[in-house]
N, C-alpha and C positions, 0 to 999 in steps of 0.2 A: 472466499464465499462468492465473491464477485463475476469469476471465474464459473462458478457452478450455477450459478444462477442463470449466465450466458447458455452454459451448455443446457441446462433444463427448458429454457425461451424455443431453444431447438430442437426438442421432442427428444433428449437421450432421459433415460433414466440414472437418475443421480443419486448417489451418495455423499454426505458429505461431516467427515467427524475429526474437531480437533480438542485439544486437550482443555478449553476454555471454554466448551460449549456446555449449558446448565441444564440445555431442558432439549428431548427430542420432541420431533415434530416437524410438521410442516414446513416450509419459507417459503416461499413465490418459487414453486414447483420442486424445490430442493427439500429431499427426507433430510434434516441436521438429526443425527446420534450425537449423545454425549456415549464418553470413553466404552462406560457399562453397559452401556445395550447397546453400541457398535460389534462388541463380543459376538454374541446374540447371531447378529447378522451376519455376520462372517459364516457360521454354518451355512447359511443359505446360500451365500454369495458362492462359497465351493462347489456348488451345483452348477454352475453355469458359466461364461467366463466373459472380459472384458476390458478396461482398462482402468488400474491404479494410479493414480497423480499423486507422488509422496514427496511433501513439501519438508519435511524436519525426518531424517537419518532417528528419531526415536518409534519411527512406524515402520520401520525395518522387518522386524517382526511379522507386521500384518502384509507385507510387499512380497515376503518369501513365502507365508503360509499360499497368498494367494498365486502365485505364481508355481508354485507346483500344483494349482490345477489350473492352469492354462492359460492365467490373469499375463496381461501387457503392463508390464512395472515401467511407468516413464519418472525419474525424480527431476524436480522441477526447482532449481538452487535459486533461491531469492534473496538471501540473504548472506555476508562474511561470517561465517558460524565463528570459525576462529577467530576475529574478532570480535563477536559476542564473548567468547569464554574470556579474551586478554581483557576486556571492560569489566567483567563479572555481571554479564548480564544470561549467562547463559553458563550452567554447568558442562564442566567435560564431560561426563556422561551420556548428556544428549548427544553428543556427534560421535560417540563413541563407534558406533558402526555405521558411519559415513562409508567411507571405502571400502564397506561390504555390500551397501545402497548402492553406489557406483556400479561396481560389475556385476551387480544380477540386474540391471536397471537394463532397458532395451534401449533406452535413448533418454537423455541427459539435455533440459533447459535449463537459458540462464538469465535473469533479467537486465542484466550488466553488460558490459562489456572485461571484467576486472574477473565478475564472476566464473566469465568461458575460462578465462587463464587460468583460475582456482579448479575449476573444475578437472581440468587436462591435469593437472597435475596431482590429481587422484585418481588419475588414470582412466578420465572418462575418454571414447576415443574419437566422440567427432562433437562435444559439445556445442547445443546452436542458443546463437542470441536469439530469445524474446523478450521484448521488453513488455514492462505491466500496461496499464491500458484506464482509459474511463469510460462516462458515459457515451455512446453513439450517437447521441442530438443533444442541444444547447440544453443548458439550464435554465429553465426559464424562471422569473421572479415572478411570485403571488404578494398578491397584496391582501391585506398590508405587511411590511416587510416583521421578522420571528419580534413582538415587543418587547423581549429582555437584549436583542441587538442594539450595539452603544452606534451612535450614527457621528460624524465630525466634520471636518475640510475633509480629510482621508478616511475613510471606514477601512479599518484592516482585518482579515481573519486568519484564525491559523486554527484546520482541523486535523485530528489526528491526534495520535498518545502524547501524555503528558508525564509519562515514567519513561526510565531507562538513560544508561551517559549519555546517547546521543544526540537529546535537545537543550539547545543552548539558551539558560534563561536570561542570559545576558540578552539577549534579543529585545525579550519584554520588557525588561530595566530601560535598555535603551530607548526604547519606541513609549515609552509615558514618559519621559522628559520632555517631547512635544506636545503641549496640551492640542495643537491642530490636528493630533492622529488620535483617532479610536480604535482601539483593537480590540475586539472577541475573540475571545478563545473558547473551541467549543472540544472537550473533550471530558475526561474520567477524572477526576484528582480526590485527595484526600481533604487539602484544607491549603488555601492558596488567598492571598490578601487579596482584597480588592479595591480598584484606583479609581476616580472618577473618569480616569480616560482608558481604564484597560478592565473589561469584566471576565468572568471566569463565569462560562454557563452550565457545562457537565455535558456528562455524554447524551446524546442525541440518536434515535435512530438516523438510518443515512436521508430517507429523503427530507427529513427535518433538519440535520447538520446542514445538507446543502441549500437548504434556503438563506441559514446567513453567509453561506459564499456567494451564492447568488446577488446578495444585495451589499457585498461589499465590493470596494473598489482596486483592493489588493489581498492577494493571496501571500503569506512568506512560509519558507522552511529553513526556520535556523537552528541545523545540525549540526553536529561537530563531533571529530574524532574520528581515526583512520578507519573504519568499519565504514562509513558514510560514504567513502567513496566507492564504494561497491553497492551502494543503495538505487535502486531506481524509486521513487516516491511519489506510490499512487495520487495523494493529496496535487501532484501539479496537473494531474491530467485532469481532475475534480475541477480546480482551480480554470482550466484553460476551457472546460466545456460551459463554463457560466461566461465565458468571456473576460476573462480579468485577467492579468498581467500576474506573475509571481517573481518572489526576489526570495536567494536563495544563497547559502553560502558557499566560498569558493571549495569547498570539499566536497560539496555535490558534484563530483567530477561530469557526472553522465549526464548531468541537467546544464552546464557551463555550456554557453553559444548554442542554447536551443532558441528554437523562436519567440517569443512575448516571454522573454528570462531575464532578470537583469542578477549581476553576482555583488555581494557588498559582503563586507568583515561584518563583524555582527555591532560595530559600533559604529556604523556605517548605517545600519536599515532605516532611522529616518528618512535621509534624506533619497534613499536609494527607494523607499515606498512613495514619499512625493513625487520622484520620476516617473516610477512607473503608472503611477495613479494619470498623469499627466499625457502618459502615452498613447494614441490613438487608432494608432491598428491593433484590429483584431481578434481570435483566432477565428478561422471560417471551419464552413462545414464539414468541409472537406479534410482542414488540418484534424478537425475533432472527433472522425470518422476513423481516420489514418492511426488515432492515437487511441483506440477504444477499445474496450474488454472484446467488443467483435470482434476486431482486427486480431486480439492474441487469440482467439477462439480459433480464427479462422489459422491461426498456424499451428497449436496442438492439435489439433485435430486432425491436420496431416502427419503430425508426428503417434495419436494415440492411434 
């Protein structure tokens, strides 16, 4: 969505429908269809033609229909799908017609590096890295800072899902054994305890999530399990444009020796969040510009 919203900023007419969206409508210049009345559209859309950006091999379907009348199919691989199915986070089904996404596609993105290799090997033929991307200017802090954020020695946050194998809760375990660290968590859950030094706020629209990154002083992402290392994770570009330092596990392959990154075991993030809290460069504008939904706008676009 991030992504669309970038391209809407820039006068294209957008569509934009995935399988978890409730209500059509509006967004800051993006039409969102849920599944039902993206149908709908598709008539229309065959009257004219353009470019598809198909993120999950189950819109397959909608890539071919539109592509025998004229449509540019670029699929855009963000994620180890096959790694999803090995976790059970993702039925075989969905990827079932990957490798028919592949060759009717005109041009193949990957946000990885792990990804282009996955990709070639479904016989995409010139797969290009793009990496995901954040805001384009700083996060700035409003005052007074969100008042259900826990504040401490250290404020720590972590935005983004709270389902699926890949987030490690050992992380949280670990990080309330220091009463000196406070962590927010700002995401979706069912029913999750809460510590004096670790709260649980729920989902957030985004410029509301990013005010408790904004006003804390570490960002982490402790994932886990071999699908991770093919992850790029929007949450540290989030993280780096409010200025704050992230610490991340060492299976974040693609995040390992980036800039303001520190890597720790997950029973390690204590201390690896005092460091980095402790840390005092950075990121500039320039880094935050380099790293931003522009920046991938500005290379799909040569590819749509």
């Amino acid at each position: 969505m991030a992504l669309a919203r970038e391209f809407a900023r820039r006068g294209r007419a957008v569509f934009y429908s995935s399988g978890i969206d409730q209500a059509t409508g509006e967004q800051d210049g993006v039409l969102v269809l849920r599944p039902e009345d993206a149908d709908a559209a598709y008539d229309v859309l065959e009257t004219t033609a353009g470019s598809v950006l198909v993120t999950l091999p189950t819109f397959y379907p909608v890539a071919r229909r539109l592509a025998e009348h004229g449509w540019r199919v670029v699929y855009d691989l963000l994620d180890d799908w096959d790694g999803f199915v090995r976790a059970g986070d993702l039925q075989p089904a969905a990827i079932r017609d990957e490798r028919a996404l592949v060759r009717l596609a005109a041009a193949v993105t990957c946000s990885a590096p792990r990804l282009v290799e996955r990709a070639a090997r479904l016989g995409a033929r010139a797969p290009m890295l793009v990496p995901n991307g954040g805001p384009d200017q700083p996060i700035v802090r409003q005052s007074p800072p969100p008042p259900d954020m826990l504040r401490g020695d250290v404020a720590v946050v972590y935005s983004g899902y709270l389902e699926g194998s890949w987030l490690d809760w050992r992380a949280f375990t670990a990080l309330r054994q220091d009463p000196r660290i406070a962590t927010t968590v700002v995401g979706r859950y069912i029913h999750v305890e809460q510590f004096p030094n670790q709260r649980f706020v729920g989902e957030r629209p985004y410029h509301e999530a990013m005010q408790y990154v904004a006003w804390a002083d570490v960002g982490i992402i402790p994932f886990q399990g071999e699908l991770c290392r093919a992850v790029d994770a929007i949450k540290a570009y989030d993280y780096a444009a409010a200025g704050i330092w992230t610490v991340v596990t060492p299976v974040m392959e693609f995040h390992v020796g980036r800039p303001f990154t520190l890597v720790a075991e997950v029973h390690e993030f204590p201390d690896a969040v005092r460091e980095a809290a402790e840390r005092t460069e950075r990121p500039s504008l320039e880094y935050i510009r380099a790293n931003s939904w522009a920046a991938r706008a500005n290379a799909m676009e040569a590819v749509l």
